[in-house]
C-alpha positions as CSV (number, residue, x, y, z in Angstrom):
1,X,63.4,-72.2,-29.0
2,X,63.2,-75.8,-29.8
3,X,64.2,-78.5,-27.1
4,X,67.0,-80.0,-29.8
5,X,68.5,-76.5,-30.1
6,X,69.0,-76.1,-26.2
7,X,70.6,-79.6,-25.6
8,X,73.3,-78.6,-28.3
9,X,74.0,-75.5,-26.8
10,X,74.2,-77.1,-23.5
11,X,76.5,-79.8,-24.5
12,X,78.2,-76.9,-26.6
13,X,78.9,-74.9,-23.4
14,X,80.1,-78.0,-21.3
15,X,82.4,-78.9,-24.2
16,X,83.9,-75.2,-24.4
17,X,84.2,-75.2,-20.4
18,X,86.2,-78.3,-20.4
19,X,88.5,-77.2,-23.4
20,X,89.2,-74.0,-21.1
21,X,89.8,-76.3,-18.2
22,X,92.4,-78.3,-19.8
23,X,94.0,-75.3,-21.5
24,X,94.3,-73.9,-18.1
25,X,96.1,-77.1,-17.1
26,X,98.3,-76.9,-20.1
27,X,98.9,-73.1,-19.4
28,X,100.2,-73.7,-15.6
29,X,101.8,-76.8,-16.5
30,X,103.4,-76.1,-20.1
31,X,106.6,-77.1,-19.9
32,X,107.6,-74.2,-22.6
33,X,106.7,-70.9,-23.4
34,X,105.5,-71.7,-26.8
35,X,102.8,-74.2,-25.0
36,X,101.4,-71.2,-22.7
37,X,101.3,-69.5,-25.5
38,X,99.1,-71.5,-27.4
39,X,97.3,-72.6,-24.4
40,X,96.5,-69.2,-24.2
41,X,95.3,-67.6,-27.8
42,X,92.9,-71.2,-27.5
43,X,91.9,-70.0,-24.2
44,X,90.8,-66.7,-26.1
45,X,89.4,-68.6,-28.8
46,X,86.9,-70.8,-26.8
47,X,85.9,-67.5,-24.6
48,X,84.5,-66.0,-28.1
49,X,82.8,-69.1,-28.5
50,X,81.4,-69.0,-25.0
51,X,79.9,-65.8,-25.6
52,X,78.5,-66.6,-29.2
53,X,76.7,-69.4,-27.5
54,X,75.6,-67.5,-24.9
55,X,74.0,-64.6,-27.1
56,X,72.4,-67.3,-29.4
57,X,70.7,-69.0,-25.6
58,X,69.4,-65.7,-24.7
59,X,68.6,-64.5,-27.5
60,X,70.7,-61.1,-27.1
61,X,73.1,-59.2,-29.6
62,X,74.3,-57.0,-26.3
63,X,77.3,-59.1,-25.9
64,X,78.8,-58.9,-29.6
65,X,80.8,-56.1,-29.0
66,X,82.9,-57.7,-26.3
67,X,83.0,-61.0,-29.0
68,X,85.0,-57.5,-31.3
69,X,87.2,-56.6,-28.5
70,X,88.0,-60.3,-27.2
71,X,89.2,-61.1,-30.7
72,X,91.2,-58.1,-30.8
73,X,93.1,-59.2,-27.6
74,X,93.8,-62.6,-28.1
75,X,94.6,-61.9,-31.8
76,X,97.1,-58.8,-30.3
77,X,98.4,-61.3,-27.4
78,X,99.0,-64.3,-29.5
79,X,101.5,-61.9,-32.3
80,X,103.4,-60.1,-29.4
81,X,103.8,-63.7,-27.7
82,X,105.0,-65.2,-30.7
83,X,107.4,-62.2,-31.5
84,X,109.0,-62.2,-28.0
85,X,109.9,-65.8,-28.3
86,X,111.0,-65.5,-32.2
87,X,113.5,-61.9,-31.3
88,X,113.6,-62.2,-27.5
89,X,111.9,-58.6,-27.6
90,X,108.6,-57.1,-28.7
91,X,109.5,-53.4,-29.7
């Protein structure tokens, strides 16, 4: 792997890790639900991205699966999020 490639991942990953830092902030802080909301689905978001980066560094397709099911969830959390604060129930 080439020397240039590895520095971009590595600023890549510190990038991502401080994006899920301050989304964590935002989600503990938020002062409205809509705010945790988002702060979550980009918390999902960047932990795909994580992963992607990850698998690319090692060199490893293991991981891709769980990049399938991540989506699924944060995709799944975000709509029933945003439908509970549109009707004020999800079912």
């Amino acid at each position: 792997m080439s020397p240039f490639l590895l520095i971009v991942m590595r600023l890549s990953l510190g990038a991502l890790f401080i994006t899920v830092a301050l989304c964590l902030y935002r989600l503990s802080l938020g002062p409205k639900a809509a705010d945790r909301a988002v702060a979550f689905d980009t918390i999902s978001s960047v932990f795909v991205g994580i992963i992607c980066v990850l698998c690319i560094k090692w060199g490893s397709t293991l991981y891709f699966d769980a990049v399938w099911i991540l989506m699924l969830l944060g995709f799944l959390g975000s709509a029933s999020i945003a439908k509970y604060l549109i009707q004020g129930r999800i079912f």
